[in-house]
MARDRENRO-63017 format. One record per residue: residue number from 1; residue in three letters; y, z, x of N, C-alpha, C, O, CB in turn. Coordinates in steps of 0.1 Angstrom, whole numbers. Each point is the difference from the previous one (the first is absolute). Glycine has a CB too. Example, Ala and Ser with C-alpha at 12.3 -4.5 7.8 and 13.67 -1.06 7.14 Angstrom:
BEGIN
[r 1,"Ala",[-57,78,132],[12,0,-9],[12,0,9],[0,7,10],[-12,5,-29]]
[r 2,"Ser",[23,-19,15],[11,0,9],[11,8,-8],[11,1,5],[-17,-23,7]]
! end
This chain:
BEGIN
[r 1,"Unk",[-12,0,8],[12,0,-8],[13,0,9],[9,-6,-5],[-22,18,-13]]
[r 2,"Unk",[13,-5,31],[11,2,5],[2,-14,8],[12,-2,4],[-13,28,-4]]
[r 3,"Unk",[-9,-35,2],[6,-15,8],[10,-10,-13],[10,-7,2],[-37,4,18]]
[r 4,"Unk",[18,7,-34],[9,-7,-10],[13,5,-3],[9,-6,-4],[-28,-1,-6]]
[r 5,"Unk",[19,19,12],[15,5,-1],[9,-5,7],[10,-6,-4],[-17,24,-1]]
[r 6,"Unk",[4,-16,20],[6,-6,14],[5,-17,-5],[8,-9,1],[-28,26,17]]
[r 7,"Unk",[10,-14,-20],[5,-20,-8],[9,-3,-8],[9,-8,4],[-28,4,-6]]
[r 8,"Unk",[17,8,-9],[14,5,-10],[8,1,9],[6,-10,3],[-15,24,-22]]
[r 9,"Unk",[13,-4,26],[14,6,3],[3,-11,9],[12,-2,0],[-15,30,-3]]
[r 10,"Unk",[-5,-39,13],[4,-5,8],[5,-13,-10],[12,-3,2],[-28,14,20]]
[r 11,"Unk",[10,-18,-32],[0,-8,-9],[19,4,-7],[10,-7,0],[-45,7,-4]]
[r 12,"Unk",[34,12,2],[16,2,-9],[10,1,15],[12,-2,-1],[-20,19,-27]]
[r 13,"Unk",[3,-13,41],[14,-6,11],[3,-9,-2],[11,-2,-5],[-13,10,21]]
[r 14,"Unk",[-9,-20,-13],[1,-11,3],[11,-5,-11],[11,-3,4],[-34,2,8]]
[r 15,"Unk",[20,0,-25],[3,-2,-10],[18,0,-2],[8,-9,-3],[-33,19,-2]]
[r 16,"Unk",[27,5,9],[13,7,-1],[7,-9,11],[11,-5,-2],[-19,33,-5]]
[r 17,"Unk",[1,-30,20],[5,-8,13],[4,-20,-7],[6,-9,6],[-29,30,16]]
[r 18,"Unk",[20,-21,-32],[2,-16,1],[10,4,-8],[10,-5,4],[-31,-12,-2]]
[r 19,"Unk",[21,26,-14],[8,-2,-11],[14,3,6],[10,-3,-7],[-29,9,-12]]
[r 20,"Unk",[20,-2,30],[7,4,1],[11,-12,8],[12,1,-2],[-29,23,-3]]
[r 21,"Unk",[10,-33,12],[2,-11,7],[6,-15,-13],[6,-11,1],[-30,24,21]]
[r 22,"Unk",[17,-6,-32],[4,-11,-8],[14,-10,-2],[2,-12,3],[-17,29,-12]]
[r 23,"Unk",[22,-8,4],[15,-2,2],[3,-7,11],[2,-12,-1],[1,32,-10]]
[r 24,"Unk",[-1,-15,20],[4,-6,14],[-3,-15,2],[6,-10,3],[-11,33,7]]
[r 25,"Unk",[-16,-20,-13],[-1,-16,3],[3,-11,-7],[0,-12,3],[-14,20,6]]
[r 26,"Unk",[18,-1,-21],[4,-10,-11],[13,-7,1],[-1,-12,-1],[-10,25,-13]]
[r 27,"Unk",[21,-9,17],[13,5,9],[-1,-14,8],[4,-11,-3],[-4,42,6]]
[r 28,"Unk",[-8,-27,8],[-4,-12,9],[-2,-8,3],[5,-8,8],[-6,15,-9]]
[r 29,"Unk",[-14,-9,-11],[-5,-13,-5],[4,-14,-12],[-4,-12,-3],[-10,30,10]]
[r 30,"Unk",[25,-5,-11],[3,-12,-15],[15,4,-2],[6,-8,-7],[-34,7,-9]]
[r 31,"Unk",[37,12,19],[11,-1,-2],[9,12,4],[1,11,-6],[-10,-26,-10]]
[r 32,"Unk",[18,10,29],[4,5,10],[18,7,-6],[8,7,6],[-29,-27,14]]
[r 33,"Unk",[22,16,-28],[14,3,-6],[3,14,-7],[-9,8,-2],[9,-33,-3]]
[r 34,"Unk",[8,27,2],[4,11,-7],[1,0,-16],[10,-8,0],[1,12,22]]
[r 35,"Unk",[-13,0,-38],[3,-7,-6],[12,5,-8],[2,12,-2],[-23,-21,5]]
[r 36,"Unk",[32,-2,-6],[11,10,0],[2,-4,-20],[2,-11,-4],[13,10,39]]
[r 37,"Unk",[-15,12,-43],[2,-6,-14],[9,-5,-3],[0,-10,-6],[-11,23,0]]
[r 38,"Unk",[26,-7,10],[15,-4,-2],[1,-14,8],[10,-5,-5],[0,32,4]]
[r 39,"Unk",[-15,-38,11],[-4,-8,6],[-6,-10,-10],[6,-10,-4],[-6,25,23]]
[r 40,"Unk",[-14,-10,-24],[-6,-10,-6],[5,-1,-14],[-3,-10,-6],[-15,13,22]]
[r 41,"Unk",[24,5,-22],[7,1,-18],[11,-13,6],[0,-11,-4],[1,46,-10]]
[r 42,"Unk",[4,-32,20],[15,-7,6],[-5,-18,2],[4,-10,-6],[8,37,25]]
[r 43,"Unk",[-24,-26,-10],[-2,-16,2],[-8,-5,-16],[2,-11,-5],[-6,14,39]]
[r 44,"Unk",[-4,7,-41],[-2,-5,-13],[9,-5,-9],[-2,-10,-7],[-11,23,11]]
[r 45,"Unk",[25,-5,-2],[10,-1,-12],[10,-14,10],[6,-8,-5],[-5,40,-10]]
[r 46,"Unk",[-2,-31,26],[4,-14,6],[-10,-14,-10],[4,-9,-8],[2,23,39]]
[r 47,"Unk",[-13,-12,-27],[-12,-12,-1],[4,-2,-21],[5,-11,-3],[-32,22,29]]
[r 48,"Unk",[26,0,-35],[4,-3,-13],[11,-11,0],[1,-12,-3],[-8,35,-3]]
[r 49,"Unk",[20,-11,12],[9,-12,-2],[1,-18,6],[5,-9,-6],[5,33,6]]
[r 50,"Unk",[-17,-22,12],[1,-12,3],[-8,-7,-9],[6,-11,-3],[1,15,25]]
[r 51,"Unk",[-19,-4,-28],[-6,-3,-9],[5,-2,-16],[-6,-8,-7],[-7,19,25]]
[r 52,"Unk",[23,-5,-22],[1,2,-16],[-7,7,-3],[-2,0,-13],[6,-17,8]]
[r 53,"Unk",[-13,29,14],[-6,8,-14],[8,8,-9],[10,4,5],[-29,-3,6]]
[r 54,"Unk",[17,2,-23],[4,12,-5],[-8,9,-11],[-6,-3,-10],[25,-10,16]]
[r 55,"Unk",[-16,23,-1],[-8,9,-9],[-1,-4,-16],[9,-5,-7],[-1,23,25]]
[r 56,"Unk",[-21,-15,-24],[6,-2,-14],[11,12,-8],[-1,12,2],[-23,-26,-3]]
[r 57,"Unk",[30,11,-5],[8,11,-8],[-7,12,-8],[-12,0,-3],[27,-19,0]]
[r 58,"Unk",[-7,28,1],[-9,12,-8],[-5,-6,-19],[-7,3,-8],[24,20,26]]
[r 59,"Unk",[-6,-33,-16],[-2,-7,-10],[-10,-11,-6],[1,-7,-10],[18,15,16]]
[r 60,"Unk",[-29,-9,7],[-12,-6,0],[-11,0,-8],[-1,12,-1],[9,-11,16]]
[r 61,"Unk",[-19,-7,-22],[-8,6,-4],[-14,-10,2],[-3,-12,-2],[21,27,-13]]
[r 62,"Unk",[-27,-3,21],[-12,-14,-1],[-10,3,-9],[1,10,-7],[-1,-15,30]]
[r 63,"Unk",[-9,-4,-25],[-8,0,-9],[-9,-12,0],[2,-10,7],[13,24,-17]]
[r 64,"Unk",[-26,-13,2],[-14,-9,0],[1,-9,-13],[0,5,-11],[-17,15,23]]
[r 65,"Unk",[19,-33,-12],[2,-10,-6],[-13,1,-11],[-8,9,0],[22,-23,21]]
[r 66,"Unk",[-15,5,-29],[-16,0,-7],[-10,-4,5],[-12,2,-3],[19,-5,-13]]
[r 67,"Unk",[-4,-4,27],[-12,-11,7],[-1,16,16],[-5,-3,11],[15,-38,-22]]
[r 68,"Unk",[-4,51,10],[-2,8,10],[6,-5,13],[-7,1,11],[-12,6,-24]]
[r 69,"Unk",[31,-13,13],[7,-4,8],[12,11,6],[3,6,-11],[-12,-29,0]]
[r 70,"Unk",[14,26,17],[12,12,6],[14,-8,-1],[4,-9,7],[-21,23,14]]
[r 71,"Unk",[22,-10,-28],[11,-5,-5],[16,12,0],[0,12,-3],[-21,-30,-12]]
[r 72,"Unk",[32,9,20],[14,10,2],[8,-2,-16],[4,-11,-4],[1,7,35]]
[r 73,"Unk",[-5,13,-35],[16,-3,-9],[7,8,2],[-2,8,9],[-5,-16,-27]]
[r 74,"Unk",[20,8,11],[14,13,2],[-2,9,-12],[-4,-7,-9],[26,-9,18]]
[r 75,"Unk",[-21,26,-11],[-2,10,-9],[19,-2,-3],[9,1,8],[-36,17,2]]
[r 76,"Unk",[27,-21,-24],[17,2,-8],[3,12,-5],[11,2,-5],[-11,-22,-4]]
! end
């Protein structure tokens, strides 16, 4: 019983040892930047305007046609 214990406990370092590495290598491997929210809202709301998007109004309303289609009207 005491070599399977030994095992366990060596099994949850190891464990604790990667999780812990996680972050970092991720960092590393796929994205080295910082992420900044006030940055990315800013280049979003760039990209709308240059686009034409616009929000719909509160005055919007959607809804499912007969044929189950998603459809906008204006609520009067």
């Amino acid at each position: 019983m005491i070599p399977l214990a030994q095992g366990g406990i060596l099994l949850t370092d190891a464990v604790e040892e990667v999780c812990k590495k996680i972050p970092e290598q991720y960092t590393m491997d796929v994205d080295s930047s910082d992420l900044n929210s006030e940055k990315l809202e800013k280049e979003i709301e760039e990209y709308e305007r240059e686009n034409g998007y616009k929000q719909p109004s509160s005055h919007t309303k959607y809804f499912l046609d007969d044929n189950g289609v998603l459809r906008q009207g204006r609520i009067d």
